[in-house]
N, C-alpha and C positions, 0 to 999 in steps of 0.2 A: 672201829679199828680192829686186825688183824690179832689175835693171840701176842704177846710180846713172848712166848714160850716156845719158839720154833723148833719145832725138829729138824735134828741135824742132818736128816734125809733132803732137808729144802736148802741148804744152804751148800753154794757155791762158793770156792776160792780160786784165786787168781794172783798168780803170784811175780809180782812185778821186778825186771833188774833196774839197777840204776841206767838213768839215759840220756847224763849229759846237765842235765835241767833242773831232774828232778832226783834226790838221792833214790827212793823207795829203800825197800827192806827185801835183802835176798832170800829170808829166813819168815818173816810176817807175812802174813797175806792177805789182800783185801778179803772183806768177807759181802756177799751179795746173797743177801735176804729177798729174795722174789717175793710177791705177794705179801710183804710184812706190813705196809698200813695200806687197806682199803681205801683206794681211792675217787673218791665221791665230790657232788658239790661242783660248783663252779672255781673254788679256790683249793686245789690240793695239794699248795706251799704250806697254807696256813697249818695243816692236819702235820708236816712234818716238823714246823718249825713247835708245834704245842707237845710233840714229842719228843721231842729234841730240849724243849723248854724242861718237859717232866723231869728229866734225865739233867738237870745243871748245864744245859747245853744253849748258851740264847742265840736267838736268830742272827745270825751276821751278816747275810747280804743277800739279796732277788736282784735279781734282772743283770744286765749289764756286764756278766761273767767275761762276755765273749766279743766286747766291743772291739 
């Protein structure tokens, strides 16, 4: 796995309006960590959802996002 210590060099924001659907935050912005977990292996759900776990964060859902 990737440094979890990114420099601020690598991180991208994107700053979303509302659009009907979804409120978002005219003021927050997503943040897009490029390259932040190495991704390996045959299963490279599992690698976000064990850091996702680390972090108090449990897996909520795979697959089926987009039926």
């Amino acid at each position: 796995m990737a440094n979890s210590h990114t420099s601020t060099k690598s991180v991208q924001t994107l700053l979303l309006e509302p659009n009907g659907w979804v409120p978002n935050n005219p003021r927050l912005p997503v943040l897009i960590y490029a390259n932040a977990i190495a991704i390996e292996g045959s299963d490279p759900a599992a690698q976000f959802e064990k850091t996702f776990s680390n972090h108090g964060w449990p897996p909520q859902w795979r697959y089926g996002v987009y039926d």
